[in-house]
N, C-alpha and C positions, 0 to 999 in steps of 0.2 A: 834399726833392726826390729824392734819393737811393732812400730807400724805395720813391717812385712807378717809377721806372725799375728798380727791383729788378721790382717787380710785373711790371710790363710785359714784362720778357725773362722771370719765370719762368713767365709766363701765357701767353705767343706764343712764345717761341721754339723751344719743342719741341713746339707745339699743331699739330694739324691746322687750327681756327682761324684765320684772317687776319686778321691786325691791323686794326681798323678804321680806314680812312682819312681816316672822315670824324670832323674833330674836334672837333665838338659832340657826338657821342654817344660818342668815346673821352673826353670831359670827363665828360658825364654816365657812365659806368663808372666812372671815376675816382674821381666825386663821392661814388657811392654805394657805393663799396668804404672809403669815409673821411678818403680824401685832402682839402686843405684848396687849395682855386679858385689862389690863387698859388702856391705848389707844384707842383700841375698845371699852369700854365703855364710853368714855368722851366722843370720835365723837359721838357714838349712844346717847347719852344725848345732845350733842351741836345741831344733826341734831331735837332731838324733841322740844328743846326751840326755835329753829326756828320755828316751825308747830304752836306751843302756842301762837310766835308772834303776829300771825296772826289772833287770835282767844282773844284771851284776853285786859284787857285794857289796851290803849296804854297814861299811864299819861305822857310822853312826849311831846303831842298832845293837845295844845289848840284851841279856836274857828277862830283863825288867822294865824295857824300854815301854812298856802300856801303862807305866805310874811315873815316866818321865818330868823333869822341870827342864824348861828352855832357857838357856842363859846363853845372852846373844852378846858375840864379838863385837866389837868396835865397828868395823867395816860394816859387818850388820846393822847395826845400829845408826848406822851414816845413812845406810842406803832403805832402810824400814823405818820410819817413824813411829813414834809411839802410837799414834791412832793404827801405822799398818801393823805393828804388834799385835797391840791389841784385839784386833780383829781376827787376827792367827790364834789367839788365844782360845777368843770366842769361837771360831770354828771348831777349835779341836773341843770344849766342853760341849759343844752341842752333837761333837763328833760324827761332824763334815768330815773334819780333818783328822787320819789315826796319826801318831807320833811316824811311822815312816812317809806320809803325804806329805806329813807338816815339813820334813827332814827334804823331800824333791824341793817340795816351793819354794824354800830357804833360798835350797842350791844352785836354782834355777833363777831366781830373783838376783841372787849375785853374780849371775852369768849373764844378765842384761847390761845393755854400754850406758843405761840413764845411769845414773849418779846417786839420783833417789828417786821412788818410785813414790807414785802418790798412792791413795787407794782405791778409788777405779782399777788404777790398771795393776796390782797388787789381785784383784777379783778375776780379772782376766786368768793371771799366771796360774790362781787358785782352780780353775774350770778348765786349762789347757793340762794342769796337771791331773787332774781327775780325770778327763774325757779319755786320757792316753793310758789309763792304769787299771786293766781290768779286773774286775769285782767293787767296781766304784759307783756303779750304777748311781745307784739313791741315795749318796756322799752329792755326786754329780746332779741330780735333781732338786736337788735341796737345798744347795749353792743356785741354780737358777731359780730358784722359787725364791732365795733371800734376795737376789740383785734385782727380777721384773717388780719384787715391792717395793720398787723405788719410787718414787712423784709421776716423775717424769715417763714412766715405764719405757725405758730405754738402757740398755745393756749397758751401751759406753757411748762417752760423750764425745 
């Protein structure tokens, strides 16, 4: 699943290209790029709980929520490592990340089928949440500007 949403933002998200809306023929793309029919439908269900995020209530979100502390469940914890913690952490003081971006990533990171995610692809989830969450703009810029100063200058490996 992971892979298919990898495609997806690195085939649209810098395309002149418009994602195709309609999703019988973003399936069939899918299909015949080699993706496997279940697959393609969890991503295309994980990318529209993202959209709902952003639209619905967010009861993780109280009236103090912008001097927040993050204390992460177990599950959490299994599936985030301390390095990707930490790197959630460092987002939000440098304030890539506000406490409800941080609260999508979380939710979205635990809605992936890995087990545990590394950090690469932790950065991904971080930039597909942003790109999809308007007024993120330069949250969004900033996060690409911290991943191209990698060695390697390559997004993802």
């Amino acid at each position: 699943m992971f892979d298919i949403l990898m495609y997806l933002f690195e085939n649209y998200v810098h395309s002149e290209v418009e994602l195709l809306v309609d999703e019988d023929e973003l399936t069939k793309e899918l299909t015949r790029a080699g993706f496997h029919q279940a697959d393609i439908l969890k991503a295309l269900s994980w990318l529209e709980r993202l959209a709902d995020l952003q639209e619905g209530d967010k009861p993780y979100l109280c009236n103090h929520a912008q001097h927040s502390f993050r204390i992460y469940t177990k599950d959490e914890m299994d599936k985030l490592d301390v390095e990707c913690r930490g790197f959630i952490l460092f987002l939000e003081q440098i304030q890539v990340l506000s406490v409800e971006t941080r609260e999508m990533v979380i939710e979205r990171v635990m809605a992936l089928d890995e087990t545990s995610l590394i950090l690469e692809d932790l950065k991904w989830v971080v930039l597909m949440v942003l790109f999809n969450v308007p007024g993120n703009e330069s949250a969004y810029e900033q996060m690409e500007d911290l991943i191209f100063e990698q060695p390697d200058g390559h997004l993802h490996s």
